[in-house]
N, CA, C and O atoms as a GROMACS GRO file, in nm:
protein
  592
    1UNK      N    1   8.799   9.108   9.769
    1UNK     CA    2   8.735   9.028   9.871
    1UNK      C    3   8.659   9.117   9.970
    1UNK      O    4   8.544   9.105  10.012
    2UNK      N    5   8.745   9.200   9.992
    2UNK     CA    6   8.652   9.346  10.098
    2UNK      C    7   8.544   9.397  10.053
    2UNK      O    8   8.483   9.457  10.142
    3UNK      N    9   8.466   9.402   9.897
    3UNK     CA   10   8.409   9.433   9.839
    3UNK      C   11   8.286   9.323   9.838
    3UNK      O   12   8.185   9.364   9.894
    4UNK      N   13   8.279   9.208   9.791
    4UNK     CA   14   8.261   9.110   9.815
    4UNK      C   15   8.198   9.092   9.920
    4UNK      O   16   8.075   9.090   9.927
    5UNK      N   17   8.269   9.078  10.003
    5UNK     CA   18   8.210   9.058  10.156
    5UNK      C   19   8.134   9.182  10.212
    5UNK      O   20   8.076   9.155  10.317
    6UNK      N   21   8.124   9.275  10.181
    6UNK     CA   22   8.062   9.402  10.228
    6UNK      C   23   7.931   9.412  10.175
    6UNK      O   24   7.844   9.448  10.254
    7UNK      N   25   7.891   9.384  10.039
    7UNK     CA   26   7.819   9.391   9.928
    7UNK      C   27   7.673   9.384   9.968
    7UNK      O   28   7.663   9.262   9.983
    8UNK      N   29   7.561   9.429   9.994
    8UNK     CA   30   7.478   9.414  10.020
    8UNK      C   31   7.440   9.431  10.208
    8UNK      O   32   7.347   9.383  10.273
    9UNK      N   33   7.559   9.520  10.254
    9UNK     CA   34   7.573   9.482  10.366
    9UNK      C   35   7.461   9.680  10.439
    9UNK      O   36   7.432   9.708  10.555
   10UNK      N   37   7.446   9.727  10.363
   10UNK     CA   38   7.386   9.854  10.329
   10UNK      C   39   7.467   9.941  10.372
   10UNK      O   40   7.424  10.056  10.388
   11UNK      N   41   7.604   9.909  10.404
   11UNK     CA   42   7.717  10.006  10.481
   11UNK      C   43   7.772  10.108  10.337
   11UNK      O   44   7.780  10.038  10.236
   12UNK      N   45   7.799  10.217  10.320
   12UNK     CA   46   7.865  10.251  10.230
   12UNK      C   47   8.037  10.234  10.280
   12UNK      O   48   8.087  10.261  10.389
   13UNK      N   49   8.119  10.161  10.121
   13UNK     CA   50   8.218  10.106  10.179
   13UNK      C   51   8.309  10.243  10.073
   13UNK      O   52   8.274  10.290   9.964
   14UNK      N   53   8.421  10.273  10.149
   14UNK     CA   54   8.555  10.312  10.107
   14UNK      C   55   8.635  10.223  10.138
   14UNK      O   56   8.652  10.173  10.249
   15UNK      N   57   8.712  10.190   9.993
   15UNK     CA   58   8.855  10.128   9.991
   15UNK      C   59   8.976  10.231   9.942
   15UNK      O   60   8.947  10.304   9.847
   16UNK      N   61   9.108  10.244   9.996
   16UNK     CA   62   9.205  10.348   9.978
   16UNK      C   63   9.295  10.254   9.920
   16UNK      O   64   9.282  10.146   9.978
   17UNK      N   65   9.379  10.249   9.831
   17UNK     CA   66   9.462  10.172   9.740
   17UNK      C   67   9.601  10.233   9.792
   17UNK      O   68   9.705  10.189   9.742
   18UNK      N   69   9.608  10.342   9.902
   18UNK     CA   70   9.720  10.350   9.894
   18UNK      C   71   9.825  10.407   9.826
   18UNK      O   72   9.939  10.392   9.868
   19UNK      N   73   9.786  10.513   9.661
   19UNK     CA   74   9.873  10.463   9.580
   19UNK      C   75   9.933  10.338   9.508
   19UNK      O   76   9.996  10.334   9.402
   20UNK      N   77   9.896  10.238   9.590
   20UNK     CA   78   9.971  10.137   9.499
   20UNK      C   79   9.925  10.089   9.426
   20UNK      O   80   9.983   9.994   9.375
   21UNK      N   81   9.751  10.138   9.364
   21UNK     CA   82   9.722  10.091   9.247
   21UNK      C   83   9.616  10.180   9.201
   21UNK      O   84   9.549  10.253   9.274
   22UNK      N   85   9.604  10.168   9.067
   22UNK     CA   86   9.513  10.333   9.021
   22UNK      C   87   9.377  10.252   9.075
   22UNK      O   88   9.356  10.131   9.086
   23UNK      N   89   9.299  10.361   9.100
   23UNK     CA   90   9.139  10.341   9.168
   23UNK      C   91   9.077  10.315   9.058
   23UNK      O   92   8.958  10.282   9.064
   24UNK      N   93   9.139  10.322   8.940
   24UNK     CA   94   9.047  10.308   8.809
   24UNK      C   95   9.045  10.133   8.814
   24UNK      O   96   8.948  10.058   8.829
   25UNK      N   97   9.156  10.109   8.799
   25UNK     CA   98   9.205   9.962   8.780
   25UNK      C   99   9.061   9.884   8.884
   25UNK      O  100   9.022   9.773   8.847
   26UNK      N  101   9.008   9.935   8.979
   26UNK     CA  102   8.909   9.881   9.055
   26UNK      C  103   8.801   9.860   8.998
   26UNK      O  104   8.758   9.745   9.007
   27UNK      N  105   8.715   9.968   8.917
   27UNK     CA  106   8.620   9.983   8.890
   27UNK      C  107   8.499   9.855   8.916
   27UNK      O  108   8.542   9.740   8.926
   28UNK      N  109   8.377   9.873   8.923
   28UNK     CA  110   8.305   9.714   8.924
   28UNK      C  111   8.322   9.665   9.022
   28UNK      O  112   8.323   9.546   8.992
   29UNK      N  113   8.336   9.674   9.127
   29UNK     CA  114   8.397   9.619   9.225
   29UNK      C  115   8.226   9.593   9.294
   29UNK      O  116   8.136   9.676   9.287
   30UNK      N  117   8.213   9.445   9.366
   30UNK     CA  118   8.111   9.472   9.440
   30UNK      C  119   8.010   9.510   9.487
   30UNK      O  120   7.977   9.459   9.380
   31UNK      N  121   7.911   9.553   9.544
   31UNK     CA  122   7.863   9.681   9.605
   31UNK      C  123   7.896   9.810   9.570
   31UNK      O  124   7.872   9.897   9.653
   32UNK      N  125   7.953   9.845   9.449
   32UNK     CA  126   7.999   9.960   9.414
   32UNK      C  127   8.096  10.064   9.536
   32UNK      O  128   8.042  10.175   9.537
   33UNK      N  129   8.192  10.061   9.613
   33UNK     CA  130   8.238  10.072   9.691
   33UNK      C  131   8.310  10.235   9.625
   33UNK      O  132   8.320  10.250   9.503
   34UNK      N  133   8.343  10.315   9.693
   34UNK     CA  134   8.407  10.440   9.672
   34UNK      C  135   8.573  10.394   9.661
   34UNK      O  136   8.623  10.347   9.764
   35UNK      N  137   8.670  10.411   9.523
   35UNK     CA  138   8.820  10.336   9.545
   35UNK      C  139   8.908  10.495   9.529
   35UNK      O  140   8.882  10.597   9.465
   36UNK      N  141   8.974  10.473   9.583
   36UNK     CA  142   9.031  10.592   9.631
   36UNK      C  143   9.218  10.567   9.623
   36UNK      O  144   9.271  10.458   9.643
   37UNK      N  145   9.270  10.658   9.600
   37UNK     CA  146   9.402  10.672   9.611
   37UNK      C  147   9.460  10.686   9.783
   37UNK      O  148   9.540  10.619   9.849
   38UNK      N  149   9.394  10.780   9.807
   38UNK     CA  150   9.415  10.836   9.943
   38UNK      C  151   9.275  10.871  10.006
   38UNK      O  152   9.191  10.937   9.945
   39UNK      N  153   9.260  10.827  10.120
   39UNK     CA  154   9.161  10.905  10.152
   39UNK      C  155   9.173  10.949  10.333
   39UNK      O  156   9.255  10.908  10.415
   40UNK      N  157   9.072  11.032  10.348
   40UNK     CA  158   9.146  11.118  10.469
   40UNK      C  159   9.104  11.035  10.613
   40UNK      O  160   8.998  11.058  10.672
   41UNK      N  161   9.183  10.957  10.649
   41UNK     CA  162   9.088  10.851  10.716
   41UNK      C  163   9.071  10.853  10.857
   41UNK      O  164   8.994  10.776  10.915
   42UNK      N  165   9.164  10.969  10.932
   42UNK     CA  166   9.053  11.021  11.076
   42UNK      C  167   8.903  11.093  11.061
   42UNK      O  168   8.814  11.113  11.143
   43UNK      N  169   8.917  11.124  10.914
   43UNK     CA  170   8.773  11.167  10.890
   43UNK      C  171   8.697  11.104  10.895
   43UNK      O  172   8.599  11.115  10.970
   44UNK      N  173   8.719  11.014  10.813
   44UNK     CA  174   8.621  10.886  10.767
   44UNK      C  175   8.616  10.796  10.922
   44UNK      O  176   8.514  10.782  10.991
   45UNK      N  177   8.710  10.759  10.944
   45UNK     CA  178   8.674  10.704  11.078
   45UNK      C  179   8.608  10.750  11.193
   45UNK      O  180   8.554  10.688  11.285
   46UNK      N  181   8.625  10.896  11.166
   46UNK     CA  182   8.491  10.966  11.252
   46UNK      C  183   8.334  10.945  11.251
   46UNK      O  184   8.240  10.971  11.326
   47UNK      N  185   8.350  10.898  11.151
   47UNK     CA  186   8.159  10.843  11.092
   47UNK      C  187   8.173  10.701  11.082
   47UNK      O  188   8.060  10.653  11.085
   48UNK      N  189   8.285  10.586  11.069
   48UNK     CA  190   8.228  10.452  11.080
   48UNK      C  191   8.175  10.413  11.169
   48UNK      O  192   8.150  10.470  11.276
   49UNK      N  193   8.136  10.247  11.112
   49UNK     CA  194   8.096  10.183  11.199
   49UNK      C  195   8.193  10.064  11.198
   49UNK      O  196   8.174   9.981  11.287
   50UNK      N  197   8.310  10.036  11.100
   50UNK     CA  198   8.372   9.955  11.163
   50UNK      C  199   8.489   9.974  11.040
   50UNK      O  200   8.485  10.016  10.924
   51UNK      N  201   8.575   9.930  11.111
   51UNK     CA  202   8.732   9.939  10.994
   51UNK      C  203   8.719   9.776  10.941
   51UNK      O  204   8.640   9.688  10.976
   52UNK      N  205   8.841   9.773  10.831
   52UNK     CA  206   8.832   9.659  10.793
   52UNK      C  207   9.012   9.650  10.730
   52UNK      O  208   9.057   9.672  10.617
   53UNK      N  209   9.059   9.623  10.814
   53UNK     CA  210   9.241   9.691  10.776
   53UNK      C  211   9.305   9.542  10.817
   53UNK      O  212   9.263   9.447  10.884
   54UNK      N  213   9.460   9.576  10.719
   54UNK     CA  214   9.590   9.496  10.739
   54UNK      C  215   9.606   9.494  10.889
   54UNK      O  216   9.692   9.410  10.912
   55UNK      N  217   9.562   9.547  11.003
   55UNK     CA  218   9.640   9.568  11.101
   55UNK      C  219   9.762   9.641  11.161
   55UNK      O  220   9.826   9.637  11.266
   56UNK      N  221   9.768   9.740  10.998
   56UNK     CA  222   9.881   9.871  11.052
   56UNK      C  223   9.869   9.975  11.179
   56UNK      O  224   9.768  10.035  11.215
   57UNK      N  225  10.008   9.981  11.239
   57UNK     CA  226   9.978  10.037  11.339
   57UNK      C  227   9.933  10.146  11.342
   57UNK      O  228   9.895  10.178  11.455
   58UNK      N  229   9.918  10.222  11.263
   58UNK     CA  230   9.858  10.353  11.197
   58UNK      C  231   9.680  10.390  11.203
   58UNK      O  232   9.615  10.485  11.246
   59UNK      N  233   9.644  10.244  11.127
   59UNK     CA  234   9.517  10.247  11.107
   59UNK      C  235   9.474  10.179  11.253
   59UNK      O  236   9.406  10.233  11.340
   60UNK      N  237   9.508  10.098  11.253
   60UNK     CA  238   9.455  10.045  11.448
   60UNK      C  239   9.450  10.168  11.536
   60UNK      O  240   9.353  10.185  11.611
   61UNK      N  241   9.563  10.268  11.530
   61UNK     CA  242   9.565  10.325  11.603
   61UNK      C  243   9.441  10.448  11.590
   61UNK      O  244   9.373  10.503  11.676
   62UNK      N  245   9.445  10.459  11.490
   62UNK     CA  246   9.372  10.571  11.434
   62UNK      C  247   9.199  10.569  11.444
   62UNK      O  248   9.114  10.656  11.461
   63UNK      N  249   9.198  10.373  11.419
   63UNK     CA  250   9.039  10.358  11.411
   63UNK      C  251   8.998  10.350  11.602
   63UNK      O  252   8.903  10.412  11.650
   64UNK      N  253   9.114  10.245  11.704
   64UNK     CA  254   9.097  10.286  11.813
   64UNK      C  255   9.083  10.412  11.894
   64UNK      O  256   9.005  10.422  11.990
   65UNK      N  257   9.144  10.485  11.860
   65UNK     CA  258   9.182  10.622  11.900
   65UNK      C  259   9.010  10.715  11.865
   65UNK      O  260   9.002  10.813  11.939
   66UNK      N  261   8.909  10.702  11.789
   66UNK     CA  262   8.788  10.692  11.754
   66UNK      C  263   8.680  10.623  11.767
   66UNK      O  264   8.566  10.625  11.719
   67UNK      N  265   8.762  10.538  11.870
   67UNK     CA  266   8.612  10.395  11.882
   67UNK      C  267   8.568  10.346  11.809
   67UNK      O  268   8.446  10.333  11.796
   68UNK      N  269   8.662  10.296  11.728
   68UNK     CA  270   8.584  10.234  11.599
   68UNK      C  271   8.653  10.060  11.621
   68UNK      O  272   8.766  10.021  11.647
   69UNK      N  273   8.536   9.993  11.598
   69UNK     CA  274   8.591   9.825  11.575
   69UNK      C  275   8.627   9.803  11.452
   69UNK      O  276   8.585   9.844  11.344
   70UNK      N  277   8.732   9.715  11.493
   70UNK     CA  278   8.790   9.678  11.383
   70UNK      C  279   8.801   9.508  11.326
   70UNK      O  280   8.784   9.419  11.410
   71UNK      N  281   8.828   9.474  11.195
   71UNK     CA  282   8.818   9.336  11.142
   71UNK      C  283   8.951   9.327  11.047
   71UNK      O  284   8.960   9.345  10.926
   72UNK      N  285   9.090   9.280  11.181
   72UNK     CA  286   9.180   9.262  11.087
   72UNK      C  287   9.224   9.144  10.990
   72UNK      O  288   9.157   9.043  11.012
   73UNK      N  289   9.291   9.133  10.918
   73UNK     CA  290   9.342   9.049  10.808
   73UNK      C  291   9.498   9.093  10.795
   73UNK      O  292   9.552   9.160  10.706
   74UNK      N  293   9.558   9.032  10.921
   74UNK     CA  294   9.742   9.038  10.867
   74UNK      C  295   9.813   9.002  10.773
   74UNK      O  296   9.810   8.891  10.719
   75UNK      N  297   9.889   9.099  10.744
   75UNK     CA  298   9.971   9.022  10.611
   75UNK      C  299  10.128   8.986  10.665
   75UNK      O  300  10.203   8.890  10.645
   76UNK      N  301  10.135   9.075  10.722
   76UNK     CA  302  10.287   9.061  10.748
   76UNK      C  303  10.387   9.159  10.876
   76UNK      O  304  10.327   9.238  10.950
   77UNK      N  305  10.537   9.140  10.888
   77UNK     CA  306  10.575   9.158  11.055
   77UNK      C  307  10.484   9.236  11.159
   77UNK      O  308  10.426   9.146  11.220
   78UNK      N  309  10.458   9.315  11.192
   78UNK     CA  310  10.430   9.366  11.312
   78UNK      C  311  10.262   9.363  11.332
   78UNK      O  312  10.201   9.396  11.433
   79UNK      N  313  10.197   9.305  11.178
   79UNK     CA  314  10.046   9.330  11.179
   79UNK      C  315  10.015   9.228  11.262
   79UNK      O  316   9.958   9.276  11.360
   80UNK      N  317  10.027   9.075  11.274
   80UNK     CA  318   9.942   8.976  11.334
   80UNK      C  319   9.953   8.996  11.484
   80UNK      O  320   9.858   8.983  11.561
   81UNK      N  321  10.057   9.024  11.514
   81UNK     CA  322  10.067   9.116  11.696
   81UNK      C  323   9.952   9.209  11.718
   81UNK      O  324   9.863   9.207  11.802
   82UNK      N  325   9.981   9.304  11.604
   82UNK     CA  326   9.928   9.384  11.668
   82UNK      C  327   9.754   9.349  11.604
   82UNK      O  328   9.683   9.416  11.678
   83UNK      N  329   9.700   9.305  11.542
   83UNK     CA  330   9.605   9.195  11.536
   83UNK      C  331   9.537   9.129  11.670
   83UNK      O  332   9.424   9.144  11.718
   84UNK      N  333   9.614   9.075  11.700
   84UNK     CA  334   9.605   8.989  11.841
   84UNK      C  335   9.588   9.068  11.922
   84UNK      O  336   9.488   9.039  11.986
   85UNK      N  337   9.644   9.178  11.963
   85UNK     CA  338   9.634   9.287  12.081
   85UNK      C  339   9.480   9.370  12.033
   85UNK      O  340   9.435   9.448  12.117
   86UNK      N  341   9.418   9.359  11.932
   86UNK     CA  342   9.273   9.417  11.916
   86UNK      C  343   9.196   9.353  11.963
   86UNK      O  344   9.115   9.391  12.048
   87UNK      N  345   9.208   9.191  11.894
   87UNK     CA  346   9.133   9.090  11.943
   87UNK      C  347   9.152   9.054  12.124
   87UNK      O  348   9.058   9.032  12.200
   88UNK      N  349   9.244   9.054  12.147
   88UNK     CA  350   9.254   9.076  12.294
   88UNK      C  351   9.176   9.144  12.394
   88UNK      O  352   9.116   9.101  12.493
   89UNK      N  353   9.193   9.304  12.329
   89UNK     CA  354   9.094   9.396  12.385
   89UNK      C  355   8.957   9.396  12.356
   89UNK      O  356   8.865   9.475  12.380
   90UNK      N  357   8.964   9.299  12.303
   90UNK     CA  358   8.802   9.286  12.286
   90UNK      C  359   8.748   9.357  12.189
   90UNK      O  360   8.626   9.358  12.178
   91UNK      N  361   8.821   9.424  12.109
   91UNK     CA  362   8.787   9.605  11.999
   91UNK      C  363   8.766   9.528  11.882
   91UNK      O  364   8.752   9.599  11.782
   92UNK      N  365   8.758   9.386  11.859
   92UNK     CA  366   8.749   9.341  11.689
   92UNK      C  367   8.794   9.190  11.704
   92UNK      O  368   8.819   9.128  11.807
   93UNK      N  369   8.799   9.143  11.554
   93UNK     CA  370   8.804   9.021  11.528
   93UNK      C  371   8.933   8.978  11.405
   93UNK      O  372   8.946   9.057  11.312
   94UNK      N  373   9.004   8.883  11.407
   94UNK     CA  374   9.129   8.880  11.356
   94UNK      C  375   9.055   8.768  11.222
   94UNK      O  376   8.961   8.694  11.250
   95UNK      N  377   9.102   8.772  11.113
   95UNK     CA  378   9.114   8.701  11.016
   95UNK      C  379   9.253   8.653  10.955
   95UNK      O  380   9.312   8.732  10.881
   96UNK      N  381   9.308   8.535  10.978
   96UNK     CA  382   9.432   8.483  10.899
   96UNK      C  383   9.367   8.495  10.777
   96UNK      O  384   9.258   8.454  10.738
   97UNK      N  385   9.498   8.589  10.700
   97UNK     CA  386   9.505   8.587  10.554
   97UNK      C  387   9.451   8.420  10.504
   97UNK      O  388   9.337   8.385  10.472
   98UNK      N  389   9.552   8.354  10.509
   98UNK     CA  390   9.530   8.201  10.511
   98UNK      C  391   9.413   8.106  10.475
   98UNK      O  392   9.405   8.006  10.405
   99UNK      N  393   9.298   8.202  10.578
   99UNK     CA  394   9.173   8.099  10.587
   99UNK      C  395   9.058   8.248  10.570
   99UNK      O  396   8.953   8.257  10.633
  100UNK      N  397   9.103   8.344  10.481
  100UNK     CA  398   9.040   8.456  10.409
  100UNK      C  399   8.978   8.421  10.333
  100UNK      O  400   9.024   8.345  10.248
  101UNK      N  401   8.843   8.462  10.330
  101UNK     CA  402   8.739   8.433  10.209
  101UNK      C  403   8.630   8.564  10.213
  101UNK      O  404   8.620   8.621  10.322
  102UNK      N  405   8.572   8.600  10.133
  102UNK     CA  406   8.487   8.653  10.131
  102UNK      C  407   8.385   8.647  10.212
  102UNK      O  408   8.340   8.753  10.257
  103UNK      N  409   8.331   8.528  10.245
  103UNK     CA  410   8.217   8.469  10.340
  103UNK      C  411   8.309   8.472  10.475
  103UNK      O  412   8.233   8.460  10.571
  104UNK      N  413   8.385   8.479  10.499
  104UNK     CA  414   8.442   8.417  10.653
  104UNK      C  415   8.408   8.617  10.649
  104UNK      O  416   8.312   8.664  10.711
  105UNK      N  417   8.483   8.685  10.587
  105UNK     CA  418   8.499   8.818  10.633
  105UNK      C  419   8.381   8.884  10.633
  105UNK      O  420   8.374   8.997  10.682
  106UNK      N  421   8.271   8.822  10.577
  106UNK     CA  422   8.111   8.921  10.590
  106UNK      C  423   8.080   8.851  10.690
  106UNK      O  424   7.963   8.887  10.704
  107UNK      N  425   8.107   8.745  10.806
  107UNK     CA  426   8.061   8.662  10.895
  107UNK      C  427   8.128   8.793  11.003
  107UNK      O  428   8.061   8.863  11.079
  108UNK      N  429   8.279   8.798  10.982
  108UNK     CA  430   8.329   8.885  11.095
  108UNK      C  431   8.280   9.053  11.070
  108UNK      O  432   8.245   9.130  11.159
  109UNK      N  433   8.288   9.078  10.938
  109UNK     CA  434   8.228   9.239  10.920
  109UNK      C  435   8.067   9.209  11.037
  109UNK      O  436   8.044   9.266  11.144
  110UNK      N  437   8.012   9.141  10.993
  110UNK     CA  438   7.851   9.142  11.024
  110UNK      C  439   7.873   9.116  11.209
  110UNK      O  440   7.820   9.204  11.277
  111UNK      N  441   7.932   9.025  11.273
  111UNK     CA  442   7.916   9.033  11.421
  111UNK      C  443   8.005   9.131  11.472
  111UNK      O  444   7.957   9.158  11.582
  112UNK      N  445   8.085   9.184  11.459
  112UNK     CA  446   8.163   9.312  11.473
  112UNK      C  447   8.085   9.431  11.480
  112UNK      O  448   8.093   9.511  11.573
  113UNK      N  449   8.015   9.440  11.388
  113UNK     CA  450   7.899   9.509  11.321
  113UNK      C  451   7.749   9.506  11.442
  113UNK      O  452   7.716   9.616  11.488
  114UNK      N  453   7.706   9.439  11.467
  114UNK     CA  454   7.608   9.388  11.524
  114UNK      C  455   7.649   9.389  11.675
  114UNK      O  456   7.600   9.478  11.744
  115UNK      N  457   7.723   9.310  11.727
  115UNK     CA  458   7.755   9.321  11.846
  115UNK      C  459   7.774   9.450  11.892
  115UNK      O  460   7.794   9.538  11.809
  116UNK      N  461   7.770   9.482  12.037
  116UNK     CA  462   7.799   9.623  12.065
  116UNK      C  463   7.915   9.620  12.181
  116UNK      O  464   7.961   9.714  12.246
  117UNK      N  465   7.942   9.506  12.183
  117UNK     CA  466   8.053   9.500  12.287
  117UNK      C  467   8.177   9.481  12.197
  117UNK      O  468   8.253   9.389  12.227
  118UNK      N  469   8.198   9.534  12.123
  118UNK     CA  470   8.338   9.507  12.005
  118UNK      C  471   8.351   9.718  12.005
  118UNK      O  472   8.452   9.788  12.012
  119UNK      N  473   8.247   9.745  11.997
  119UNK     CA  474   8.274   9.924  11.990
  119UNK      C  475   8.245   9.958  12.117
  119UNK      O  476   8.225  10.079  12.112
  120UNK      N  477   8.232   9.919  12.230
  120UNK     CA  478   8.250   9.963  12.394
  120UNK      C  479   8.366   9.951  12.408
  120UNK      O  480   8.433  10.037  12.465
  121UNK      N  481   8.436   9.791  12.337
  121UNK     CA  482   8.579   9.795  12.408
  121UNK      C  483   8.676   9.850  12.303
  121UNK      O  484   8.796   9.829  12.319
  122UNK      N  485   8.624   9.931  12.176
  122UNK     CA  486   8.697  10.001  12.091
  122UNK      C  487   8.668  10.175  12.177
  122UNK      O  488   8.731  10.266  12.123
  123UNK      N  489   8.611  10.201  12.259
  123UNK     CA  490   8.553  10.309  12.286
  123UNK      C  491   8.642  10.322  12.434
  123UNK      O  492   8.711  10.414  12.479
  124UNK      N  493   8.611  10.207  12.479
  124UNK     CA  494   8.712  10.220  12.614
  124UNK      C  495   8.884  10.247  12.593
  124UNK      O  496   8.961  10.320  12.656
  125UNK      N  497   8.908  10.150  12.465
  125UNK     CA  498   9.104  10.127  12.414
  125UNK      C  499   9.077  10.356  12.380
  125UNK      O  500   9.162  10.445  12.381
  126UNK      N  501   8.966  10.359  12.363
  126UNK     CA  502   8.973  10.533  12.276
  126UNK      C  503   8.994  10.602  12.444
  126UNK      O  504   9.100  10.663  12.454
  127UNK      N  505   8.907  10.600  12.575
  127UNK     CA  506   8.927  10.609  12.624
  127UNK      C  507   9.074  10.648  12.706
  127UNK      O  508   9.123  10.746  12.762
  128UNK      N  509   9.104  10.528  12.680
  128UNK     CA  510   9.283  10.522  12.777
  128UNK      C  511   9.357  10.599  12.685
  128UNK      O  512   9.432  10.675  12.747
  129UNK      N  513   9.368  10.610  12.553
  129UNK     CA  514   9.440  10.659  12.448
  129UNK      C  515   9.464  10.859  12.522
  129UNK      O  516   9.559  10.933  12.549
  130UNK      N  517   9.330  10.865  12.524
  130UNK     CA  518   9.299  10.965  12.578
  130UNK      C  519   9.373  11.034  12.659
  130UNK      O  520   9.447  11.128  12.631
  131UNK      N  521   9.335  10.945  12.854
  131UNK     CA  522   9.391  10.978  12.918
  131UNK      C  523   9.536  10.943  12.942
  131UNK      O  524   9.598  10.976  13.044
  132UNK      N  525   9.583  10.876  12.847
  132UNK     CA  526   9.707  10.847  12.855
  132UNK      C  527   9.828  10.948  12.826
  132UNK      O  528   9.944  10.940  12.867
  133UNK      N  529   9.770  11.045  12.746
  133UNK     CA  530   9.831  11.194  12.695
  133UNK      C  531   9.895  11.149  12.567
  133UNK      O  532   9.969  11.238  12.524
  134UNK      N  533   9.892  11.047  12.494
  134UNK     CA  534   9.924  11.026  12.317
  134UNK      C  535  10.110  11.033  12.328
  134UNK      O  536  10.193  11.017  12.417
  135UNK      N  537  10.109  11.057  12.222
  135UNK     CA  538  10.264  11.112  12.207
  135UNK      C  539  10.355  11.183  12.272
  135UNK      O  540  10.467  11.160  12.319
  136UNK      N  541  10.279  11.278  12.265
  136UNK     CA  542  10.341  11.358  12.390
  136UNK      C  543  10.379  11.311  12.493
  136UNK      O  544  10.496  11.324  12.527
  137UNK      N  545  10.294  11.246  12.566
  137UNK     CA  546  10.352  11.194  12.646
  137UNK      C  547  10.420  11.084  12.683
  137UNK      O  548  10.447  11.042  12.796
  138UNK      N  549  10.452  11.027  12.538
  138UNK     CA  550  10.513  10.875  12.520
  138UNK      C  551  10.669  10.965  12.512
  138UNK      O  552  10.773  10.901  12.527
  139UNK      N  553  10.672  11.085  12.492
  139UNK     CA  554  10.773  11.175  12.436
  139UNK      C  555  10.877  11.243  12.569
  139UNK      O  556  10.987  11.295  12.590
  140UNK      N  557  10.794  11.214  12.614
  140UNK     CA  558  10.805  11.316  12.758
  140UNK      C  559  10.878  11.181  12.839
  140UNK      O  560  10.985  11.192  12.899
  141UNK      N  561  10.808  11.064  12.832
  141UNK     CA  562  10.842  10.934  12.948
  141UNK      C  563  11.001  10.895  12.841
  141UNK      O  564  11.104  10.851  12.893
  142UNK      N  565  10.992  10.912  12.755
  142UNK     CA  566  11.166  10.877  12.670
  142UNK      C  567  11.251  11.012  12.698
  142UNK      O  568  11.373  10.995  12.702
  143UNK      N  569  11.226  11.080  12.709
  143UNK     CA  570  11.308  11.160  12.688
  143UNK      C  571  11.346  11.176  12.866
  143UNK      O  572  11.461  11.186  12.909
  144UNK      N  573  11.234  11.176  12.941
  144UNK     CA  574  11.285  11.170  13.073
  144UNK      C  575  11.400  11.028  13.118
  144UNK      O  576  11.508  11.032  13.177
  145UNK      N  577  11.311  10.888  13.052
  145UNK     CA  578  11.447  10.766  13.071
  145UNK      C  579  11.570  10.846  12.999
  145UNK      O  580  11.673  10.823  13.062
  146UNK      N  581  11.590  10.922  12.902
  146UNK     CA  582  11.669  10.884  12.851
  146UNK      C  583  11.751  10.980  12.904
  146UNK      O  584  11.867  10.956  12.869
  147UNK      N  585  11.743  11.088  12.979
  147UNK     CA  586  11.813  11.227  13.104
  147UNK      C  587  11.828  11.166  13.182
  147UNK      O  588  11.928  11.212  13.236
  148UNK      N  589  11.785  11.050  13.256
  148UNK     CA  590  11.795  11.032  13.375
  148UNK      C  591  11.943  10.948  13.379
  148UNK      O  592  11.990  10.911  13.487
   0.00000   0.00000   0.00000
């Protein structure tokens, strides 16, 4: 469907399988899209123009943390939260699995895409990430509750 919906969109698309399925098994896909086992994706997110993810906290974090907008599609526990908290910030647009189609998701790839206020407020969430000090200092505020 990511393929599909991308197809003609002149973006060059990478899809990462994760491992959980050979990149061969893809082949044909769409727009001819790059399918990948793994791929290195603070890299890659260094050059998008927009993610297109489950809503893992990993990849949210990773594509925010870069200013990159995002177009999620939850599948399951902690993704549609944290879904909602993108769309919130204004950084992207949420798709229920549910009412997923190919056309609904080149509607949200394309104004995500187009708009520029979806990567200001992916640029600002990169912002605070920033000055917030990351881990470390999420590391530092637990470990201080947890001495005190």
């Amino acid at each position: 469907m990511v393929a599909e919906a991308c197809a003609g969109t002149g973006h060059q698309v990478v899809i990462s399988t994760g491992h959980g399925v050979a990149p061969g098994a893809l082949a044909g896909l769409p727009g001819g899209p790059i399918v990948v086992g793994y791929a290195p994706q603070r890299e890659l997110l260094a050059r998008a123009a927009l993610a297109v993810t489950h809503a893992g906290l990993n990849t949210v974090l990773d594509a925010l943390g870069a200013g990159v907008p995002l177009v999620a599609v939850p599948v399951t526990n902690e993704q549609p939260g944290i879904a909602a908290r993108v769309a919130w910030a204004g950084a992207g647009e949420v798709l229920p699995p549910g009412r997923a189609t190919a056309g609904r998701l080149r509607d949200l790839v394309g104004r995500v895409g187009r708009e520029g206020s979806y990567r200001a407020a992916a640029v600002r969430v990169a912002d605070s990430i920033r000055s917030g000090g990351g881990a470390e200092r999420a590391a530092e505020l637990v470990e201080k509750d947890l001495l005190a």
